[in-house]
N, C-alpha and C positions, 0 to 999 in steps of 0.2 A: 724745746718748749721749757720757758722755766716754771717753778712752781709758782701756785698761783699768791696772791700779797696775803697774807695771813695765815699761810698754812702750816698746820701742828698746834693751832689755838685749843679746840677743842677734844675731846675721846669717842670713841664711838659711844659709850654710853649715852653722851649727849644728843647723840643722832637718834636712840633708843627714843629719852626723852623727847627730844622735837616730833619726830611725827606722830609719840602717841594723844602728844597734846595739841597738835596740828590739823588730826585727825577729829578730835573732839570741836565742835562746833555748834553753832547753831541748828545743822540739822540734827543736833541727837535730840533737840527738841519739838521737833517736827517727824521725824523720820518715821514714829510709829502709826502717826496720821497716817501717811503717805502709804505705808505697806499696807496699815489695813484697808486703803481706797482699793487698793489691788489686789491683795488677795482674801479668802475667807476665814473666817476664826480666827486662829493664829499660824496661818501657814506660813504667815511673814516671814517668820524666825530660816523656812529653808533658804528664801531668797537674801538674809544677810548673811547665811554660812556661806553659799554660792557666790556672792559678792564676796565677803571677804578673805574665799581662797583664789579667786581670779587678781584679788589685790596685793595680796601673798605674792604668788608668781611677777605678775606686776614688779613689788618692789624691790624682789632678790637682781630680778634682771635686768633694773633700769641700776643698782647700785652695784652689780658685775662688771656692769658695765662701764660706768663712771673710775671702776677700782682699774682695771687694766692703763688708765692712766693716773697714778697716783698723784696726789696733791696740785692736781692740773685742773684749770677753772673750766667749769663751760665751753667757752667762749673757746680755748684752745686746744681742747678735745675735738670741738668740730670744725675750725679751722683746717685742724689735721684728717680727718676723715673728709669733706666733705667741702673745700678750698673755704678760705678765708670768704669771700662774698654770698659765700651761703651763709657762713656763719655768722654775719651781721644781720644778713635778714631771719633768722635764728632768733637768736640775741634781743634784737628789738618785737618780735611778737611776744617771746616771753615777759618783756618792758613792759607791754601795752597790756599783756595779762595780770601783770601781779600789781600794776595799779589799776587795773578794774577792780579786781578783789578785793585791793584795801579801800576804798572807794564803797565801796559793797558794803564792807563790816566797819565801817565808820557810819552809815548810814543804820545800821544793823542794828549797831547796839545803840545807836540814839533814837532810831526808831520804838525799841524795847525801854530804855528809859523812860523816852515821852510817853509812852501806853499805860506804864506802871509806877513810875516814882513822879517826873518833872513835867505834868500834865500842863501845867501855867509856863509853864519855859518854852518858848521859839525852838523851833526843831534846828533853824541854824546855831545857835549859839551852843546848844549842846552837842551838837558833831564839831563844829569850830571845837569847842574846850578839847573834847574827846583826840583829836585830830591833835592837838598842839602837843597832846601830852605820846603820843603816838612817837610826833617829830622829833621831844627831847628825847626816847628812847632812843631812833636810830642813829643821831647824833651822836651816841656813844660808843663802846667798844663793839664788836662785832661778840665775842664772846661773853661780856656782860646781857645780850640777847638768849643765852643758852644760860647764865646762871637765874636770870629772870626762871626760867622756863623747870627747871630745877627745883625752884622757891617756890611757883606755883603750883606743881604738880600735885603735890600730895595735900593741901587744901581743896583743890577741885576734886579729888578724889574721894577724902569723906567725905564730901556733900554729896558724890553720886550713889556712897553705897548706903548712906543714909535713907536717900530719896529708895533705894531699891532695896532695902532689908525693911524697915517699917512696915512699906505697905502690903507684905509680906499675908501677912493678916487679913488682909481685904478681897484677899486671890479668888475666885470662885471655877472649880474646875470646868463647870460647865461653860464658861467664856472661850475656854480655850478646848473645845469640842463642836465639832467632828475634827479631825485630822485629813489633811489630802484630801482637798475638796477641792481645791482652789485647781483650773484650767492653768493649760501651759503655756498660754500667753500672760498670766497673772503672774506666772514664776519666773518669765522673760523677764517680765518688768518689774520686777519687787528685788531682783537680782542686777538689772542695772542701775535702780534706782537707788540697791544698798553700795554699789561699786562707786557709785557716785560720790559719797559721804565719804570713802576710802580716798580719795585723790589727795587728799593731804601729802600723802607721803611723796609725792613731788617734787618736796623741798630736797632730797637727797639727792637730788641731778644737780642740786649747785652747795649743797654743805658738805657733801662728801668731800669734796678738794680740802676743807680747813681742818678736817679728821689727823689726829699725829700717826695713829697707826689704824689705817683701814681694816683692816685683813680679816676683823669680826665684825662689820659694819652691816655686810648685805645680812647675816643673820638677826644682828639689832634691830635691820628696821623691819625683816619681817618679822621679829616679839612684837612690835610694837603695833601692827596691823593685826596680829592675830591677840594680840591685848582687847585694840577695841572690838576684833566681832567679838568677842565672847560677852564684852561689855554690852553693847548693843544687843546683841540676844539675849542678854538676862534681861534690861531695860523693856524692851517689848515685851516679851513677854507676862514681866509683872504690866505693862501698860494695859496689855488686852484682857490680865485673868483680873484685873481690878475695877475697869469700864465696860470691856465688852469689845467687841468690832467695832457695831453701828458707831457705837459713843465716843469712840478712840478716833475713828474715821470723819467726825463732826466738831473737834477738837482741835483749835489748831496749834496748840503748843500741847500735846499730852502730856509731855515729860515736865513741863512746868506744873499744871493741872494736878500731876501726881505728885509734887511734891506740898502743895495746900493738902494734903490727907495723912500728910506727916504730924505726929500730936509728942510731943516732948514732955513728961510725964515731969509735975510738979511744978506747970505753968513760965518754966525760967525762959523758954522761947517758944514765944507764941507763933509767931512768924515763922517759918524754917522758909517759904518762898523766895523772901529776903534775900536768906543765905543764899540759895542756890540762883538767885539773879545776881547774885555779889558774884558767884562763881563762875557764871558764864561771860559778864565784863569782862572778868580777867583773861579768859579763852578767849573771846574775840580781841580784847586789847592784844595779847602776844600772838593772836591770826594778822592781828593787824601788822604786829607790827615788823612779823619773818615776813610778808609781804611785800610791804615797802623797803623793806634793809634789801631783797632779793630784787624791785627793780631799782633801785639804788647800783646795788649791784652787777649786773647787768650791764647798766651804761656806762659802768666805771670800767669793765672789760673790753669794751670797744673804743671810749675815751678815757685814753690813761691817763692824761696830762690835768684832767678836769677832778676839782677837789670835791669833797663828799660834801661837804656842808653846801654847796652851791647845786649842785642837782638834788637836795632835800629841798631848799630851799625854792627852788624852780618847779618842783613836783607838789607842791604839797598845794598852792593854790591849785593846780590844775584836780587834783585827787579830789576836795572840797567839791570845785563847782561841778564833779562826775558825781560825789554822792549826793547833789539836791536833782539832778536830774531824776530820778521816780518822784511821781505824783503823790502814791500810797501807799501803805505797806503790800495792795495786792498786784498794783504792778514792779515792786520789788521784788515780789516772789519768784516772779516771772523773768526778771532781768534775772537771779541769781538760780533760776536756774538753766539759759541758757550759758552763765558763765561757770557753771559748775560741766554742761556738755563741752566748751571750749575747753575748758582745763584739761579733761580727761582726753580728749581724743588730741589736744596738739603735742599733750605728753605720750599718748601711741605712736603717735608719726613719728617725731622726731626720734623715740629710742630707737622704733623700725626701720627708721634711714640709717642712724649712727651703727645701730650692728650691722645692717646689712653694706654698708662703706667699707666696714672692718671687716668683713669677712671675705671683700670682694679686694682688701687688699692682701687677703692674705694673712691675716693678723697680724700686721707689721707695723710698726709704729714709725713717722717720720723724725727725724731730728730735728 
């Protein structure tokens, strides 16, 4: 096999990077809704420790896994496990996956737009802009996607610890009392529901191959899993000791909600919401946009001779006319979250076959 077209672009630190910003999404602004529906007070907080050490394990072994074949893409990892015509129908589910996704979060963030900034604007025209600027991204260098990702990180970051140290003040212990109340089917589901929002880190079954030197990767991406729960458990938390359950649970963006209680002393920013809608654009613009570079990628593995610019360009109408497809934001919700259940379970199969291939070869690698 040879190495895959690009590989040694990147470090693993960059892989650190990618999935903890990959990870971050639009459910960290929902996600505290969701747990309080499910569990009581704040029990939430066991079910994303629970979630995100099943995500941990998760991504040490999906990126072991990937490492046993060094700077080899996908595509010829499973070829070699698991013949060549599996691994097209491989290949093209994950296609059909990661432009759902971006699909999803072009719709996402223009849906969020039009609710809170560009009310008098066509909802086509601002995913159309959204989308275009999407396509100049992947258009470009594969590794200018990881320096993006780099530039934004620590931007989105003070904004989140802004949103979470302020309301600091507003905490009321009783909110987050009784403790262990909540039923074991409450803790089922508040624990897959947190594993859910972990699926990001996915991206390492196809970015590891462009890594120069793996060999500290599968630890990178789990910092970066165990980054966001801790992030997320601090998030909820102030979510619930500052609302309450009921209130948190009748909310449907808490984490935005909480950042209007942000007050910036000596009037220079009134707004802080702003900001922090400024800062989830940019998360969902670079979800968007490791999305479509990955099924970009993809078809460029199984058609080599086809130019990149000509499958962006063949893909990006079809992406558009997938995000007008929801009527409303509440059957969006419902589409994204049977694509957040596909993500996670077609990334279980697929490592479950690939190790179980390997191991039935013996750990042997073919030439």
């Amino acid at each position: 096999m040879k190495p895959m077209n690009g590989a040694g672009i990147i470090s693993d630190r960059d892989i650190l990077i990618a999935v903890t910003i990959n990870i971050l999404g639009v459910y960290t602004l929902s996600l505290p809704r969701i747990l309080a529906e499910e569990t009581t007070a704040a029990d939430g907080w066991v079910g994303i420790l629970l979630g995100g050490g099943v995500a941990c394990i998760l991504a040490w072994v999906v990126a072991k896994l990937t490492l046993l074949y060094p700077n080899k893409s996908f595509f010829s990892i499973a070829s070699d496990l698991v013949t060549k015509p599996i691994a097209v129908i491989l290949t093209f589910l994950f296609t059909l996956q990661y432009i759902a996704i971006t699909s999803f979060q072009v719709r996402e963030v223009s849906a969020l737009a039009h609710q809170y900034l560009f009310d008098q604007t066509p909802l086509e025209v601002i995913s159309l802009s959204f989308l275009l600027v999407v396509v100049y991204g992947v258009c470009g260098s594969r590794a200018g996607i990881f320096r993006l990702n780099a530039l934004f990180l620590p931007f989105v970051l003070v904004g989140l610890l802004v949103v979470v140290v302020v309301p600091l003040v507003f905490i009321k212990t009783e909110n987050l009392l009784p403790v262990f109340q909540t039923d074991f089917k409450g803790y089922v589901q508040s624990t897959y529901s947190s594993l859910n929002t972990f699926a990001g880190f996915g991206i390492i079954l196809f970015y590891i191959a462009l890594v120069k030197n793996p060999k500290n990767t599968p630890k990178m991406a789990v910092k970066g899993v165990i980054f966001n729960t801790i992030l997320y458990t601090i998030l909820y938390i102030v979510c619930i000791g500052t609302f309450g359950n009921s209130t948190t649970a009748n909310l449907f963006f808490p984490t935005f909600d909480l950042s209007r209680t942000v007050e910036i002393p000596g009037g220079f920013f009134e707004r802080f919401d702003a900001f922090l809608f400024l800062a989830w654009t940019i998360i969902l613009f670079v979800h968007s946009l490791m999305a479509f570079d990955i099924a970009v990628m993809t078809l460029m593995m199984v058609f080599k001779k086809v130019k990149k610019i000509m499958l962006v360009i063949t893909l990006t109408p079809l992406i558009f006319f997938i995000s007008m497809i929801p009527k409303d934001y509440v059957e969006l919700t419902h589409i994204a979250r049977y694509i957040s259940l596909i993500k996670l379970t077609s990334l279980l199969l697929v490592v479950v076959l690939l190790w179980s291939a390997y191991k039935i070869k013996g750990g042997k690698q073919s030439e």
